[in-house]
KOLLOPA-852475 format. One record per residue (C-alpha): residue in one letter; z, x, y. Coordinates in steps of 0.1 Angstrom, whole numbers, padded with zeros to 4 digits, always signed. Example, Ala and Ser with C-alpha at 12.3 -4.5 7.8 and 13.67 -1.06 7.14 Angstrom:
A+0078+0123-0045S+0071+0137-0011
END
This chain:
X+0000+0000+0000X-0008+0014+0036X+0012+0009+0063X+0007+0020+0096X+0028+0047+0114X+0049+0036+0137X+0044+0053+0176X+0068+0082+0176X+0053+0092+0138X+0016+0086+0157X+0025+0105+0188X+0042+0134+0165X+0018+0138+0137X-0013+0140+0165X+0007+0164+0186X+0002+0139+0218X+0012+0146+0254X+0018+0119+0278X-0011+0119+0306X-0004+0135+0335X-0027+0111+0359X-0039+0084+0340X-0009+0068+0319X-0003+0068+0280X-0008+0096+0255X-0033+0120+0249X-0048+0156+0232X-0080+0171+0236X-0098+0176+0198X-0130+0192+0207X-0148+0205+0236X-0182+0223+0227X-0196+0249+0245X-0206+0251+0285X-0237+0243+0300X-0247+0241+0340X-0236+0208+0348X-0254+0187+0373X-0217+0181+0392X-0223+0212+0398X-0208+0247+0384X-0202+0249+0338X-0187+0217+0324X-0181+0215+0280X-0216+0194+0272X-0192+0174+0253X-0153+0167+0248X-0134+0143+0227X-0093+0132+0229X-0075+0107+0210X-0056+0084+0231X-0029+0063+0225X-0017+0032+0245X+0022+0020+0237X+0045-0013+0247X+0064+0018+0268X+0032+0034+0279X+0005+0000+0279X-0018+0005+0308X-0039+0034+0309X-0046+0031+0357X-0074+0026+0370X-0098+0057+0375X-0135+0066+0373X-0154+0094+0357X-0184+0112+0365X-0196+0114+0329X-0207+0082+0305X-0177+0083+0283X-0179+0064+0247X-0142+0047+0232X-0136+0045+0197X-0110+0021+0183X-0092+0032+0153X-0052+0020+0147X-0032-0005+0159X-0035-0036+0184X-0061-0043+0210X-0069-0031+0239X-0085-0050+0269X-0106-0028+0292X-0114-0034+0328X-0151-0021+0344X-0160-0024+0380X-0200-0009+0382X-0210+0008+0415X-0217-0025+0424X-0190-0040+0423X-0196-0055+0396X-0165-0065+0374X-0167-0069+0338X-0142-0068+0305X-0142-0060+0271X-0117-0057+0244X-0117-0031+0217X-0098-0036+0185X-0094-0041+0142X-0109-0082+0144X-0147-0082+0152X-0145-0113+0138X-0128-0122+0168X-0154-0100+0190X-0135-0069+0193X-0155-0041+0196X-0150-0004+0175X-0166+0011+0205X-0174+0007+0242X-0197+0030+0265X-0183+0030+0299X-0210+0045+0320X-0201+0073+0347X-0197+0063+0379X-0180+0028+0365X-0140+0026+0376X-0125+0017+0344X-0090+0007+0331X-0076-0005+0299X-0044-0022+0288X-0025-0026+0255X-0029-0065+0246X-0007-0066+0210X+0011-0045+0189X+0034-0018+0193X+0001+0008+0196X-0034+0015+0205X-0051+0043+0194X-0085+0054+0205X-0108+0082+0205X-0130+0091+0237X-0164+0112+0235X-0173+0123+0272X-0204+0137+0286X-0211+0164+0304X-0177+0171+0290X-0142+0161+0309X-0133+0175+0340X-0106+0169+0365X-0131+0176+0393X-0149+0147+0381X-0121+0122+0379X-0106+0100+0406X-0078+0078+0398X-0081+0046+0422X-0062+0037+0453X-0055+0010+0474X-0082+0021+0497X-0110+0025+0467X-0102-0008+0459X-0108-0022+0497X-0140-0005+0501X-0151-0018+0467X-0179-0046+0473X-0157-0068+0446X-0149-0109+0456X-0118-0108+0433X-0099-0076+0444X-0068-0093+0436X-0077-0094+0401X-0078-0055+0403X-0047-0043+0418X-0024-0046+0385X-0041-0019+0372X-0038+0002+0400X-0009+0030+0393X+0020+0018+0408X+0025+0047+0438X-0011+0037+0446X-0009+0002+0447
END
């Protein structure tokens, strides 16, 4: 019979570290070699983490990437991501274990998209993330009030929640 680990034996056994920026737990598992990045200056053509979304730890703030960046569900309860395109645009999807349901094993969140993503049931989520060009903290921005006034969006009160809470 399989059972699932319970968070401290997930967090342990995967040797995670809380986020500094973004909320939750996380490791870096792979980052290939550099190429010249269109950012500008080398970036990884390719890095992967797990992360790990807990009832202590459930929202994982609202921040964008330069990079498209792919999510792969694989333990635990499901986890509701919010998308706002360079539009404006705001959109949702839910990764999880029921696609019967219409959870999905994996999402593409594009670069350029603010993103955000919250814990919906269960004690854990754990994902994986693929990003390309490779992760960078020069190519991350974790959102702000401000961001979120000069977004083109009709319902930016539906946003601010998943603001971090010093930027709020």
């Amino acid at each position: 019979m399989n059972t699932l680990p319970d968070k401290d034996q997930l967090i342990r056994s995967l040797n995670l570290q809380p986020h500094p920026k973004e909320g939750g737990y996380y490791r870096r598992t792979y980052q290939s070699g550099q190429v010249m990045s269109a950012f500008g200056g080398e970036r990884h053509l390719m890095t992967s983490i797990f992360y790990l979304l807990t009832t202590d730890h459930p929202i994982g703030f609202l921040h964008r990437n330069r990079s498209d960046i792919i999510h792969y569900f694989h333990l635990g309860g499901p986890t509701e991501y919010l998308m706002i395109s360079p539009q404006g645009e705001i959109s949702h999807a839910v990764i999880g274990p029921d696609v019967l349901a219409g959870h999905q094993l994996q999402l593409l969140v594009p670069g350029g998209y603010w993103k955000a993503s919250r814990l919906l049931g269960g004690p854990y989520s754990l994902i994986s993330e693929a990003v390309s060009p490779g992760f960078d903290y020069a190519d991350n921005q974790l959102a702000c009030r401000d961001d979120i006034s000069a977004l083109n969006v009709a319902r930016q009160e539906e946003i601010l929640p998943w603001l971090k809470p010093e930027d709020a």
